[in-house]
C-alpha distance (Angstrom), angle and dihedral (degrees) to the residues before:
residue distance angle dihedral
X1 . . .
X2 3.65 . .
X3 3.73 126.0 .
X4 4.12 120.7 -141.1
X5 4.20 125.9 -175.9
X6 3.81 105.2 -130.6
X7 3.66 122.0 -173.3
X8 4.03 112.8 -143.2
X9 4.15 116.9 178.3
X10 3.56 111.0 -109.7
X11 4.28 97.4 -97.5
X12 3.84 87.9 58.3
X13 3.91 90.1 46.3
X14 3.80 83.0 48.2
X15 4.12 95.5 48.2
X16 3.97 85.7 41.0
X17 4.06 85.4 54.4
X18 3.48 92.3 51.1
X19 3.93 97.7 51.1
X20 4.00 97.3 44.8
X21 3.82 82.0 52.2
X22 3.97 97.8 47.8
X23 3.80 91.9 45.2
X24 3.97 93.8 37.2
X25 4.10 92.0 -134.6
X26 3.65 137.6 125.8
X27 3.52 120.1 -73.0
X28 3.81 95.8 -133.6
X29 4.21 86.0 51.1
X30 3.69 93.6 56.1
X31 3.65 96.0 44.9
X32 4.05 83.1 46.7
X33 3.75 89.8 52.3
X34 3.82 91.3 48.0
X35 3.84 90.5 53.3
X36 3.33 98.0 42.8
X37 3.84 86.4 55.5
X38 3.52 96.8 50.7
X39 4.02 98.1 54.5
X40 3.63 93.9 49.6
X41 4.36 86.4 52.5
X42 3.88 84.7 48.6
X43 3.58 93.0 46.4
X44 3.67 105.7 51.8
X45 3.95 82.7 46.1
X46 3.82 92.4 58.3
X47 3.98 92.6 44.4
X48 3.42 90.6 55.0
X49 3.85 93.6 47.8
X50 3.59 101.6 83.4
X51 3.52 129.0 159.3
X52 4.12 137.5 -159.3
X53 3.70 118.9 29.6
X54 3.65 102.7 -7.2
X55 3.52 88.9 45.3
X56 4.23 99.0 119.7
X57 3.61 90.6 2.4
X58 4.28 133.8 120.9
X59 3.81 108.0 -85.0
X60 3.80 89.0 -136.9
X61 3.88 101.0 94.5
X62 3.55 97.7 -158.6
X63 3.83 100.2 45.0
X64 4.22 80.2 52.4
X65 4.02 86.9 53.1
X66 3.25 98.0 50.7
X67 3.70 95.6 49.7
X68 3.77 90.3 50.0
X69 3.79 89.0 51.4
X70 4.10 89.9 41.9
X71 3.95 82.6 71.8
X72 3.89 92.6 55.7
């Protein structure tokens, strides 16, 4: 595990305070937590944003194939 220095203003170090208190965990596991949460959100949202010719288009290949071919 790696270790980082992250500055926060003082009213998030404040609402961070009050959180590790209320749930009675580490700091660094909460702030872990909250990262960890905010890569998967960004993740789906770059899986979904796809470009070119599935762009719009059913995510099940094979159903999209066959409707391509359909037109032959």
């Amino acid at each position: 595990m790696s270790r980082i220095l992250v500055d926060l203003p003082d009213t998030q170090l404040e609402a961070l305070t009050v959180l590790v208190e209320a749930q009675q965990r580490p700091r660094a596991a909460v702030i872990r937590d909250a990262i960890e949460a905010y890569i998967a959100q960004h993740k789906r949202v770059l899986a979904v944003d796809v470009f070119g010719l599935w762009k719009g288009k059913k995510v099940d290949g094979l159903e999209y194939q066959q409707e391509l071919r359909s037109e032959w």
